[in-house]
N, C-alpha and C positions, 0 to 999 in steps of 0.2 A: 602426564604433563605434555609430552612430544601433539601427543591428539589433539588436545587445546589450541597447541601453537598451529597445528596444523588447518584446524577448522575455523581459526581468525584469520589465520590467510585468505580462507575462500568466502570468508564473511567479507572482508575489504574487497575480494575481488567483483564480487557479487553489486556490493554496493557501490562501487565507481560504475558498472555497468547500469547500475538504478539510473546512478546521478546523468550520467549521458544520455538517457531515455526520458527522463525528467528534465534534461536543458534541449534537446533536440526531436521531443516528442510533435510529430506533424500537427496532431490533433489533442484535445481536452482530454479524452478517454484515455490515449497514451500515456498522459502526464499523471492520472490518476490513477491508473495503475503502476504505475512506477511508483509513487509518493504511496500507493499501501503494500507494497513489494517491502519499499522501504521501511516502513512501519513493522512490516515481520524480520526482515533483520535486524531492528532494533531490539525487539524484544527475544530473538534468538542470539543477541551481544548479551544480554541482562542476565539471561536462562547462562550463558555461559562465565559469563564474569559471580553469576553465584555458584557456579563448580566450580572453579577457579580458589575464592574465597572460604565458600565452604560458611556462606550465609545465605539464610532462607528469605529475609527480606525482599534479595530483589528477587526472587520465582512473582511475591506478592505484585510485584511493581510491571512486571514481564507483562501478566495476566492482567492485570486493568490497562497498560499500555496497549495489549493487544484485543481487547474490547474497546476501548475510544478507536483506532483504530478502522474496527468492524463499521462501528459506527457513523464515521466521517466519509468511511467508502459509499454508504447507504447514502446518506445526507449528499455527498454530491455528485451521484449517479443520480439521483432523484431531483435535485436541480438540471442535470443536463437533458435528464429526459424530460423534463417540465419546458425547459427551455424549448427545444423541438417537438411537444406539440403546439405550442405557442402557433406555429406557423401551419397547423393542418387547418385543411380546412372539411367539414363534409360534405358541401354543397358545392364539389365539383363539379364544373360547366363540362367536363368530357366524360362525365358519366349519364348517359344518359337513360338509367333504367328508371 
């Protein structure tokens, strides 16, 4: 029981530092990995609150949590990078080979 208490402390610690990286992040990639940081300690609150309880449900709920997740990281890494090549171009006027 002490360990539990122990390991939500460092879970809240963990996720204030998320949240300050996701309000003060310089760029989009900062923010987006803070928001899937966050996302794994959500589903390590879940993973613990069914130790806790001593119900299997939420393991269930952990593991699709942290598959959507996976997902969303994918999904908007793949818009930012879409985004920036939007701007290449390959008929650079300084290349001249």
């Amino acid at each position: 029981m002490k360990d539990l208490i122990i390991f939500s402390v460092c879970l809240g610690a963990l996720a204030l530092l998320n949240f300050y990286r996701f309000v003060k992040g310089p760029n989009a990639a900062d923010r987006m990995v803070a928001a899937d940081s966050t996302d794994i300690l959500i589903s390590m609150a879940m993973m613990l609150f069914s130790l806790y309880s001593g119900r299997g449900i939420y393991l269930d709920i952990a593991i699709i949590t942290a598959m959507l997740g996976i997902i969303n990281t994918m999904l908007v890494g793949r818009y930012l990078d879409k985004r920036r090549w939007v701007y290449h171009d390959d008929d650079d006027p300084a290349d001249n080979n």
